[in-house]
C-alpha positions in Angstrom: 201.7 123.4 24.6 201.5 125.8 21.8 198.6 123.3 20.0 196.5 123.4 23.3 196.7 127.2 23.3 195.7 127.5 19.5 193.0 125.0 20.6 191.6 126.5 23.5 191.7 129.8 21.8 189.9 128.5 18.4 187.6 127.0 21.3 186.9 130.4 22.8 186.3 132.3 20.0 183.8 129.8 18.6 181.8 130.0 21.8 181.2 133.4 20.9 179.2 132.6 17.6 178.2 129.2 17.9 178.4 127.5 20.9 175.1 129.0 22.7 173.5 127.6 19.6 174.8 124.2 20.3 173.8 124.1 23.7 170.3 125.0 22.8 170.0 122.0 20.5 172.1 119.5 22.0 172.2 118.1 25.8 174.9 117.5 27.0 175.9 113.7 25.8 175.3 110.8 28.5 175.5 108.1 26.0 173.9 105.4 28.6 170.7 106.8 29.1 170.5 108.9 25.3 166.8 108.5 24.4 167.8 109.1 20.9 169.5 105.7 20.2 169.0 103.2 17.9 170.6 99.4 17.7 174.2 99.0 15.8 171.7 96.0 14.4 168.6 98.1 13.4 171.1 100.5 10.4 170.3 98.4 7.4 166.8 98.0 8.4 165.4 101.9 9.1 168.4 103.6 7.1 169.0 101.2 4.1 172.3 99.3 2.7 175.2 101.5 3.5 176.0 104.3 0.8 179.0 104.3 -1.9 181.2 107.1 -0.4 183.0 109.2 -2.8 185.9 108.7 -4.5 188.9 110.0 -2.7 187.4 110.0 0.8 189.4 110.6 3.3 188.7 109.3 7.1 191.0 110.2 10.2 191.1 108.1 13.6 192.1 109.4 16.8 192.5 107.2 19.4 193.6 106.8 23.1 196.9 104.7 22.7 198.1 102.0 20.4 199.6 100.2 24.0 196.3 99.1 24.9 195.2 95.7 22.5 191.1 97.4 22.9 192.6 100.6 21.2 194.5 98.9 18.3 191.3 96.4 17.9 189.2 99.3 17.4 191.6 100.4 14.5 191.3 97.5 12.7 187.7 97.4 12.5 188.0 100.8 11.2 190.4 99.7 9.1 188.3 96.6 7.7 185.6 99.1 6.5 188.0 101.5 5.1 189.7 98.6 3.0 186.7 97.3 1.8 185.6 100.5 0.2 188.6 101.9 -0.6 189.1 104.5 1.1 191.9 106.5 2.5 192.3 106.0 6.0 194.4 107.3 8.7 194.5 106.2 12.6 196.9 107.4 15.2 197.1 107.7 18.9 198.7 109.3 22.1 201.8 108.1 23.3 199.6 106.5 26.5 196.6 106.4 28.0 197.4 109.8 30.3 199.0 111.9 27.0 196.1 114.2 26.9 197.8 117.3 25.4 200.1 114.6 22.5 196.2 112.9 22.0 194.9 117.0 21.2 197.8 117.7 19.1 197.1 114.7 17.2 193.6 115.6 16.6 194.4 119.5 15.2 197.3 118.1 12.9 194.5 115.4 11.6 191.9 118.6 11.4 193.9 120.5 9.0 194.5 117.8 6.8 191.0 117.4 4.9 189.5 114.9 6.1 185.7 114.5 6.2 185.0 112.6 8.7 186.9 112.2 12.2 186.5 109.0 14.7 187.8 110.5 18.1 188.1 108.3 21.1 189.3 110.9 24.1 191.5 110.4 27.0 189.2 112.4 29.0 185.6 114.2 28.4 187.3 117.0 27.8 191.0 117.1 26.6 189.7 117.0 23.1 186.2 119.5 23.0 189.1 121.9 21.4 189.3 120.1 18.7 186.2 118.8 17.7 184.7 121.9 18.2 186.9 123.2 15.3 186.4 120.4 13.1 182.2 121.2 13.8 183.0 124.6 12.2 184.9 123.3 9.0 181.8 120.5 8.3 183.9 118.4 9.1 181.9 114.8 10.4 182.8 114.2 14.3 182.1 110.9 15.4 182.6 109.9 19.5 183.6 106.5 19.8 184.0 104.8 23.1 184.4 105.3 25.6 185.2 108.8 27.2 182.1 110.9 26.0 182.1 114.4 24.7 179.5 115.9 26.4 178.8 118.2 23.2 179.1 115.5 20.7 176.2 115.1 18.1 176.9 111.3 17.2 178.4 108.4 19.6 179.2 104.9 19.0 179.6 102.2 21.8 178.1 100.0 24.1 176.3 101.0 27.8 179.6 101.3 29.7 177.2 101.4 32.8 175.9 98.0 31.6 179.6 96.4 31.8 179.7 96.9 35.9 176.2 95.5 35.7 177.1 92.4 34.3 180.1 91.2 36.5 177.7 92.6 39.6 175.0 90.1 38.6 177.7 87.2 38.4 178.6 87.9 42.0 174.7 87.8 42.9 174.0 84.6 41.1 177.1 82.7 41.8 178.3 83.9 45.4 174.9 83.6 47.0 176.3 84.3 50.7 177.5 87.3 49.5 180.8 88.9 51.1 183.4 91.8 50.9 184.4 93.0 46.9 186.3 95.8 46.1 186.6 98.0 42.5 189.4 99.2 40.6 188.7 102.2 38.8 189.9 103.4 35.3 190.7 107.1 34.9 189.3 109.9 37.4 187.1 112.4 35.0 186.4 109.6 32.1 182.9 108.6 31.7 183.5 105.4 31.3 185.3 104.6 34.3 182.5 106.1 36.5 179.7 104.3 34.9 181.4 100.9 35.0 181.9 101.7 38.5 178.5 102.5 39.5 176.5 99.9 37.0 179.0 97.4 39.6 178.5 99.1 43.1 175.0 100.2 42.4 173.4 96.6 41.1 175.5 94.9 43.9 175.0 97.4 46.9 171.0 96.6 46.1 171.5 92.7 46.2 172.0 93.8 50.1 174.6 90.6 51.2 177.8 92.2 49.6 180.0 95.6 50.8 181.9 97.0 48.3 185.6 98.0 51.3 187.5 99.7 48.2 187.1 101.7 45.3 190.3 102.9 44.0 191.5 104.5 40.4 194.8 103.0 38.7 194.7 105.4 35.7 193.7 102.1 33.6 197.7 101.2 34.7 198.0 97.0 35.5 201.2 98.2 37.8 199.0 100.6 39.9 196.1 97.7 39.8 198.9 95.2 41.0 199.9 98.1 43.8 196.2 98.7 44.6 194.9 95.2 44.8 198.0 94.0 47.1 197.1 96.5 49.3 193.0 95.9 49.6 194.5 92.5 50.2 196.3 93.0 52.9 193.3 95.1 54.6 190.6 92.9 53.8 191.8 88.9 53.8 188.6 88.1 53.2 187.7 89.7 50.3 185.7 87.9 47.6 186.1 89.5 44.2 187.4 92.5 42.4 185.9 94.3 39.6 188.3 96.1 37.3 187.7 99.2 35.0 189.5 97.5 31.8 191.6 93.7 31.6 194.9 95.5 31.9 194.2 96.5 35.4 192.5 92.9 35.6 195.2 91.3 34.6 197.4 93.4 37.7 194.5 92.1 39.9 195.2 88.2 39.1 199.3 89.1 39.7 198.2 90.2 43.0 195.9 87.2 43.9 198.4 85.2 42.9 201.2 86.2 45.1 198.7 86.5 48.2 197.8 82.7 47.1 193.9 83.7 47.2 192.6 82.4 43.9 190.5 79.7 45.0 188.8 82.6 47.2 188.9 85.6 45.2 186.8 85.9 41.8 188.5 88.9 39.5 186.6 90.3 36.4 188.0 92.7 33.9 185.8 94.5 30.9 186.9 94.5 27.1 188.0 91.3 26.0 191.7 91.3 25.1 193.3 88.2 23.6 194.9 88.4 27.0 191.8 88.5 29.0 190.4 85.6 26.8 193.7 83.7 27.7 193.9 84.0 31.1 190.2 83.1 31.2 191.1 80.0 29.7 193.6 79.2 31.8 191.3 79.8 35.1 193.5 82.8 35.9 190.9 85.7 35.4 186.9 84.8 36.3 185.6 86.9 33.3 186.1 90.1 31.5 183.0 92.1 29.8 183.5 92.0 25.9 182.8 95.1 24.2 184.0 93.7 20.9 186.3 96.0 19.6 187.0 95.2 16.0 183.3 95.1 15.7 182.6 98.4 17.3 185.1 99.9 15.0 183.6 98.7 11.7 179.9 99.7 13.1 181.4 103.4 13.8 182.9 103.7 10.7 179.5 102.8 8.9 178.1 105.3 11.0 180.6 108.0 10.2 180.1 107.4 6.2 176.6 107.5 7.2 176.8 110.7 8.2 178.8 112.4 5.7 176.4 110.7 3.1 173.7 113.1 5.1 171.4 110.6 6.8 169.9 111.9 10.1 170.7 109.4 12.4 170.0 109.1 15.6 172.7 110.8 18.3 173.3 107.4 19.4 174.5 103.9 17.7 174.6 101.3 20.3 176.9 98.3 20.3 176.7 95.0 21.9 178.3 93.4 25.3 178.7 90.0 26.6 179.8 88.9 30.1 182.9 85.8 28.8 183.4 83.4 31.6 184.9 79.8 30.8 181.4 78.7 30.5 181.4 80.7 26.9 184.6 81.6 25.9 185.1 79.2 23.1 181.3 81.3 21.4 182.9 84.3 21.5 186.5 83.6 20.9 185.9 84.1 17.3 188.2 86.5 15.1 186.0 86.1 12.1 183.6 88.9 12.1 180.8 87.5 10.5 180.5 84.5 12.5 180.8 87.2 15.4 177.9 89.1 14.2 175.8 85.9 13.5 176.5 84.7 17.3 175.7 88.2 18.4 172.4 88.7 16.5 170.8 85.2 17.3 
């Protein structure tokens, strides 16, 4: 508690002599629709070969939760990049995905450490704006990375979350042609993430005009509460078609659920990320699809971007990273845990 109070009172006080600045010159963030974007494939090309850093540079992570396979992913593309160059790296997480004040505390204790650069990835839009807005005032580089968005950040990484609910939407169009019931399982309430997902879905598939989204329901990115929720929608509506879940772990719940209703010949059920897990149970027919956002890649991407930054290019206030809807159709093309074959199949 006493780190949240020094944080929101650091917060305060900088409002007073910088903030109204910020606000002037920056937006606030929606890292969909950003017009000031640019391609995680177009950096070599406008901004040149990425530079040396110096010796003895430090980078600090900050991430949701190691609990989640996306989170720990993420971490070792950072990682891969901060190996390669030898640099000192540092990447540590909340206990879960709901420790908001343990992710903040985190963050300070990182801050006062020296670092020069800082990849955040925030349990909420908000729970870490403390924070960053202190390392701002030291210099010190601040880098968003998926998928909750700062809405004062200067500089995001990560893929259109809206496009993820847009994907699995345009499955159900092409594939379920008669249309039908489909409900959604929602991440966490407040994250950006979780409500552009959700909308990119109900939006593209509310226009196709043949299918009715009956539930929309958070589980706090939880597979139990998916498992609790899904069971229930279930029960209310036999015959539902699909579900659409905010990450695979929820997914994942969703099949359990399916399965002990003994609907999966009826019931299509996507995820978004691409855990090994998601990847298996695709495999294995369980689960129709999951979005990959490719986390490993994402991670090495951001931290080009972040040494980037503290080499003083301007870039632009958004780095974009790719997506790909896996079904069994192409599992085995993106199954891949060498990177460079990734980034070959992912810049044909």
């Amino acid at each position: 508690m006493q780190h949240f109070l020094k944080g929101a009172l650091a917060i305060g006080a900088l409002t007073l002599t910088m903030g109204f600045a910020q606000a002037q010159d920056l937006a606030p963030l929606n890292s969909d629709s950003e017009p000031d974007r640019i391609d995680w494939t177009q950096l070599d090309a406008k901004f040149g070969a990425l530079p040396a850093p110096a010796a003895g540079t430090k980078i600090g992570g900050v991430s949701k939760t190691l609990t989640n396979e996306y989170w720990r992913s993420l971490g070792e593309g950072y990682k891969n990049v901060a190996d390669k160059l030898g640099l000192t790296f540092v990447y540590q997480a909340a206990a879960n995905e709901g420790d908001q004040m343990g992710q903040l505390s985190i963050a300070e204790d990182l801050i006062n450490q020296g670092f020069v650069a800082l990849l955040v990835s925030p349990q909420t839009d908000a729970n870490l704006v403390p924070a960053v807005e202190v390392a701002k005032a030291k210099g010190t580089v601040v880098l968003n990375v998926n998928d909750a968005v700062i809405p004062s950040a200067e500089h995001y990484v990560g893929n259109v979350q809206k496009g993820n609910g847009v994907n699995v939407a345009q499955w159900f169009i092409d594939n379920r042609p008669n249309g039908g019931k489909v409900a959604v399982i929602e991440g966490q309430p407040g994250v950006y993430a979780a409500g552009q997902r959700t909308a990119g879905f109900t939006e593209t598939i509310n226009a196709a005009g043949k299918f009715e989204v009956v539930a929309s329901v958070p589980a706090n990115w939880s597979r139990e509460e998916a498992f609790n929720a899904a069971t229930t929608i279930l029960q209310q509506y036999p015959d539902l078609i699909g579900f659409y879940a905010n990450n695979d772990g929820m997914a994942l719940g969703v099949v359990e659920a399916v399965k002990a209703a003994g609907k999966q010949d009826q019931v299509a059920v996507f995820g978004t990320d691409g855990i090994s897990d998601a990847y298996a149970a695709v495999r294995a027919g369980d689960l129709t699809g999951t979005v990959d956002s490719f986390p490993v890649l994402t991670g090495e991407v951001a931290m080009e971007v972040a040494l980037r930054l503290v080499a003083g290019q301007k870039l632009p206030r958004v780095v974009a990273t790719p997506q790909a809807l896996i079904t069994k159709d192409n599992v085995e093309t993106y199954a891949t845990t060498d990177m460079a074959a990734l980034r070959a199949a992912l810049t044909k």
